[in-house]
C-alpha angles and dihedrals in degrees: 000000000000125000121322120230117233096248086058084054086052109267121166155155089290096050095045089057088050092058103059109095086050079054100095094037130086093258136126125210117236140175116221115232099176128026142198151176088264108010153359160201114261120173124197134143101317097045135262130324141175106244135183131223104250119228097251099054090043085052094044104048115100094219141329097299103059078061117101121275138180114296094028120136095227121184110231136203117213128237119310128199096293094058099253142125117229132198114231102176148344114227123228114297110231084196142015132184113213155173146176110266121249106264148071097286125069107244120147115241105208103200099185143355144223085013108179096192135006124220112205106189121192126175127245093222130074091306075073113133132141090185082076089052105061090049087059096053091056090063092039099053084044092056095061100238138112109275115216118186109216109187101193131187098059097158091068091055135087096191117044101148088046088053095039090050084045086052093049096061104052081043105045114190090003116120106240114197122194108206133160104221102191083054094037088228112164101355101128081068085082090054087108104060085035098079138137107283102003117122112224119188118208106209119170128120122265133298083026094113116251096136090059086050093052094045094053095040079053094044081228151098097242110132120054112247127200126190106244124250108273092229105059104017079229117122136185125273103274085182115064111179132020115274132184110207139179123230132212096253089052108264128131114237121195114195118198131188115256118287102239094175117019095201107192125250108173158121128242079245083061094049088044096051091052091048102045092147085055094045093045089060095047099083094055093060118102088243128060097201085058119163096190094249140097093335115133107246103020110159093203089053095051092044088061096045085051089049093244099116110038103236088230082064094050088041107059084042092070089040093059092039085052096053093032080055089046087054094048097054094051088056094047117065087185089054092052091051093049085052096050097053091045099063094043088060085053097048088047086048096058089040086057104043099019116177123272122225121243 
């Protein structure tokens, strides 16, 4: 394969007005394919190259996430007399996929960028859970890109169209494709969101697959597989590191490593977005503050009672909102102060009023 142009790596209307104030400079654009702590891959028009982050860009970013990742347009300077090629700068994301990193501080972890569509594969086997759906999809719809449910391994499965309609409900409006990847069943479904010049993400936890996907949407080994442990259905990273590729159709694949821990870093638009069945009752509720509990005249609540919203659904609602407000909190010192507060006016409450014994 020669030499990409910049429109199959993705480039687009957005990305050339981003680049007009790196017009005038002695600066390429290029998209990184591969990134690390120091340095990375980044591909354009004259082929691939190993580049460092300059000095400048490393002092001025505010954390780890305004550093380049995998699927960034960076503007690069080319080799100077040392021999090396620096990044200058990393243009505007249109989207970013992101989490909260594993750990005790509150730091975002952004895992891609300019994403045009997000694959979120989940196995038909025991790794089945739409619980972990829906919390995808809460960092999907964040991200800004398209969300896709792929529910793979289909041949292990007796009831594919049960599983795919359970799935459409936790994931309204979102296609859901049932394929079976070792077989390549069903894998020409995915031809849509696959073409030239379109960026699709693979996310799932691992053992789901998405090595074997990425090997038959390659037409080539290229990707390690391992069978997966018989007690659990669960399996090792086969991918260790994030990669963009270009398929043969013309597409763009990133692969990513499981996702042992999918921390939240989102917005309550992102949670909306991802319970839009939720979203769409609130306004009917008397209040207009309502939490969806024990509220009188809670339309959520009275939609579950009628059986018209399943309880796991409202349930891991609450759960997300509850981390998504955790998260908020540690951000926000004025917040923590707010909470604080908060629960020493209820301690001194129940000092106060304490409950009598009957």
């Amino acid at each position: 394969m020669g030499d990409p142009d910049l429109e199959e790596l993705g480039w687009g209307p957005f990305f050339s007005e981003a680049w007009a104030p790196f017009a005038s400079e002695d600066l390429i654009p290029a998209r990184v394919v591969v990134a690390h702590a120091r340095a990375l891959r980044a591909r354009g028009a004259e082929g691939e190259q190993i580049a460092e982050i300059s000095g400048r860009l490393r002092h001025a970013a505010r954390g780890p996430a305004d550093l380049p990742v995998v699927g960034d347009w960076v503007a690069l300077r080319p080799r100077d007399g040392g021999g090396r090629t620096l990044v200058h700068a990393v243009l505007p994301r249109r989207t970013a996929f992101a989490r909260r990193a594993a750990g005790e501080i509150t730091v975002q972890q952004v895992l891609a960028a300019n994403i045009d569509t997000v694959f979120l594969v989940m196995g038909l086997d025991r790794d089945y859970n739409p619980r972990r759906i829906e919390r995808a999809l809460v960092l999907a719809w964040e991200s800004g890109a398209e969300p896709v449910v792929l529910l793979n391994k289909a041949d292990l499965c007796d009831d594919t169209e049960g599983r795919r309609a359970e799935i459409e409900v936790v994931a309204p409006g979102v296609p859901v494709r049932v394929i079976a990847a070792r077989g390549g069943e069903n894998l020409d479904a995915l031809a849509p969101w696959l073409a030239r010049g379109r960026t699709v993400a693979l996310l799932g936890s691992s053992g789901v697959g998405k090595s074997t996907i990425v090997n038959r949407l390659l037409g080539e080994e290229r990707q390690r597989t391992r069978a997966v442990r018989e007690s659990d259905q669960r399996g090792r990273h086969t991918t260790t590191h994030r990669e963009l590729v270009i398929l043969p159709a013309g597409g763009l694949l990133l692969d990513t490593p499981g996702l042992r821990e999918i921390q939240l870093w989102a917005t309550e638009e992102g949670l909306a977005s991802a319970f839009e069945d939720v979203d769409a009752l609130a306004p009917r509720c008397r209040f207009r503050d309502c939490d969806h509990g024990s509220e009188p005249g809670c339309a959520v609540r009275a939609a579950v009672e009628a059986g018209e919203l399943p309880e796991e659904r409202l349930a891991s609602y609450h759960k997300l909102r509850a981390e998504l407000r955790s998260m908020e909190i540690r951000e926000d010192p004025e917040l923590q102060r707010a909470e604080k507060a908060r629960w020493r006016s209820i301690i001194k409450s129940v000092k106060v009023h304490p409950k009598r014994s009957r």
